[in-house]
C-alpha positions as CSV (number, residue, x, y, z in Angstrom):
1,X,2.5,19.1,-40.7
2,X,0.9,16.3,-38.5
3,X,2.0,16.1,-34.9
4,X,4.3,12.8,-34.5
5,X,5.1,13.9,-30.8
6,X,2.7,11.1,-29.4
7,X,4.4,8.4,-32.0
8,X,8.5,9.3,-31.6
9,X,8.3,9.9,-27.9
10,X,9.3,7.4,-25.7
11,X,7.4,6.3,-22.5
12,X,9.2,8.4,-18.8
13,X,8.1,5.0,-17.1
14,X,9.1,2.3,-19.4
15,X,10.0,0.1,-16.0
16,X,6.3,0.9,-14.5
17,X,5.0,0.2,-18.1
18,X,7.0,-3.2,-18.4
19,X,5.6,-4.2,-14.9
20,X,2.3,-3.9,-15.9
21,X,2.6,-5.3,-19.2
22,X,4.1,-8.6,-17.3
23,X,0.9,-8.8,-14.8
24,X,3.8,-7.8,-12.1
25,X,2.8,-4.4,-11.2
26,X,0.8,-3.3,-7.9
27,X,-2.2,-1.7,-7.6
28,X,-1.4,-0.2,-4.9
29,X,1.5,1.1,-6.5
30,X,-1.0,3.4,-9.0
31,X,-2.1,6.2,-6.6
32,X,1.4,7.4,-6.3
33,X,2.4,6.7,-9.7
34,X,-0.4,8.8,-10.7
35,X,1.0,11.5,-8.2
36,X,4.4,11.1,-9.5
37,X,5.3,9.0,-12.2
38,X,8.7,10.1,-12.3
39,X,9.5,9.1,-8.8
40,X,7.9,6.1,-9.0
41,X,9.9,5.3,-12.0
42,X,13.2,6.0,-9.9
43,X,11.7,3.9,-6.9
44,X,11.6,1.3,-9.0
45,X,14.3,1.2,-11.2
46,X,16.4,1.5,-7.5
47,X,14.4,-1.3,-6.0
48,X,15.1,-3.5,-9.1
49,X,18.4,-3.5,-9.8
50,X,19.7,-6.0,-8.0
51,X,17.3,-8.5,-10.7
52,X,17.6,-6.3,-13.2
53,X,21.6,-6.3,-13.2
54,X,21.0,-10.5,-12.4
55,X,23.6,-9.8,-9.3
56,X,21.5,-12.3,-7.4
57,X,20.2,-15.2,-8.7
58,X,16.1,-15.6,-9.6
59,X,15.3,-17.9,-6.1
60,X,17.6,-15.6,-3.9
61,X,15.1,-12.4,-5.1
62,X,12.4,-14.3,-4.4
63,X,13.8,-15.2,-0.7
64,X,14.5,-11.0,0.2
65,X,10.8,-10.4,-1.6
66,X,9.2,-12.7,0.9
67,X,11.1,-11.7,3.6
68,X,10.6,-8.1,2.8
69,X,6.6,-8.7,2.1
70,X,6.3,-11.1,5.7
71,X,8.3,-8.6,7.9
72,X,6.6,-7.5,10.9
73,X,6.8,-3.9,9.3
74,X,5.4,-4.7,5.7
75,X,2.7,-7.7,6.3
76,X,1.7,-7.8,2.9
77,X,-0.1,-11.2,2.2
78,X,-0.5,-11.2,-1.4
79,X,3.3,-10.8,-2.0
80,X,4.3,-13.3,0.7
81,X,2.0,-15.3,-1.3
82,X,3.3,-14.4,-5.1
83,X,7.0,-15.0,-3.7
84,X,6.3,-17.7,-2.2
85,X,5.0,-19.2,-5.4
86,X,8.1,-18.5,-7.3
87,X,10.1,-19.2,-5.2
88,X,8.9,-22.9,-5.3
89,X,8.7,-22.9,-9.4
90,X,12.2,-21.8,-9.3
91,X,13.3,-24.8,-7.0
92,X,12.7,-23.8,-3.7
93,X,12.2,-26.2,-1.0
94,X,9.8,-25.6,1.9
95,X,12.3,-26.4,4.2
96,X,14.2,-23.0,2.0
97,X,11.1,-21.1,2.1
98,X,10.6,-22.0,6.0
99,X,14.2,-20.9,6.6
100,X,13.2,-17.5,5.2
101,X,9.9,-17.3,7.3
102,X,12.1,-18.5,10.6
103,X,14.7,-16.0,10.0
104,X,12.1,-13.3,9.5
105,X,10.3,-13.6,12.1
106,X,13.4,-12.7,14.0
107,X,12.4,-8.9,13.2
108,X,9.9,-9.0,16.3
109,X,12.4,-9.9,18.7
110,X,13.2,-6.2,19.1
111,X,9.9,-5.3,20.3
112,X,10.6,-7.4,23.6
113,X,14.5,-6.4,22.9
114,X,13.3,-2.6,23.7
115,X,10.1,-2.9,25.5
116,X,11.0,-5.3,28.5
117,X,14.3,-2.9,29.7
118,X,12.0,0.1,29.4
119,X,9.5,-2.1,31.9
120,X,12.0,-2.9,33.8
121,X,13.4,0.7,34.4
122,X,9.7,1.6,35.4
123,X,9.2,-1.1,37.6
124,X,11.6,-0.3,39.0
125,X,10.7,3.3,39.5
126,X,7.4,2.6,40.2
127,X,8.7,0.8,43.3
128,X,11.0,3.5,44.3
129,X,7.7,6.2,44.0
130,X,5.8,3.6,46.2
131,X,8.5,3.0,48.7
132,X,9.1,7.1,48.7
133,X,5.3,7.7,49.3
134,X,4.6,4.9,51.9
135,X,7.6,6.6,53.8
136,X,6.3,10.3,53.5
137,X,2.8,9.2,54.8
138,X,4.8,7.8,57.6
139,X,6.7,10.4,58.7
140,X,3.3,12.8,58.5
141,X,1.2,10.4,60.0
């Protein structure tokens, strides 16, 4: 009897399989598909859903994916770029696209939002440990 198993079974990553088929998958998503095609299946189906289930219209998905791909966490040029692309096919103004960018770019704001209370705080300790040394050399001196 001739094995049929390779003909009559269907593909665990038919999502990942689509993607590449449509010239949308990443290369860089490969090494861990390769590691776990199964997860990677689930990662995307999750990450999709929103376009899949067409909850959000075609230009809105294009705004998050170039927000997502220009965040000061992801900085991934070639999607900024792909995004951006579609998103102006689909109708998107620059003014739109700008918006995104502008809002984006927000992200940052929590490094100074963090980082310049923490200065402060050691600035002022700093002075305090200055102030607190002058006046123990003075009372030794």
């Amino acid at each position: 009897m001739p094995d049929t198993t390779a003909s009559t079974t269907a593909s665990a990553t038919p999502l990942c399989d689509h993607l590449r088929r449509i010239g949308e998958w990443n290369p860089n998503w490969t090494p861990f598909a390769e590691l776990d095609p199964e997860w990677t299946e689930r990662f995307m189906a999750m990450g999709l859903k929103p376009m899949l289930d067409q909850v959000l219209d075609a230009k809105t998905i294009e705004f998050i994916a170039i927000a997502v791909d220009a965040s000061c966490t992801h900085m991934y040029a070639p999607g900024v770029r792909r995004h951006i692309r579609k998103a102006l096919e689909l109708g998107a103004t620059p003014g739109e696209v700008t918006a995104v960018l502008q809002l984006t770019s927000v992200l940052g704001i929590h490094t100074m939002s963090l980082g310049a209370p923490i200065l402060q705080e050691e600035l002022a300790a700093s002075k305090v440990r200055s102030e607190a040394h002058a006046h123990s050399q003075t009372v030794h001196a």
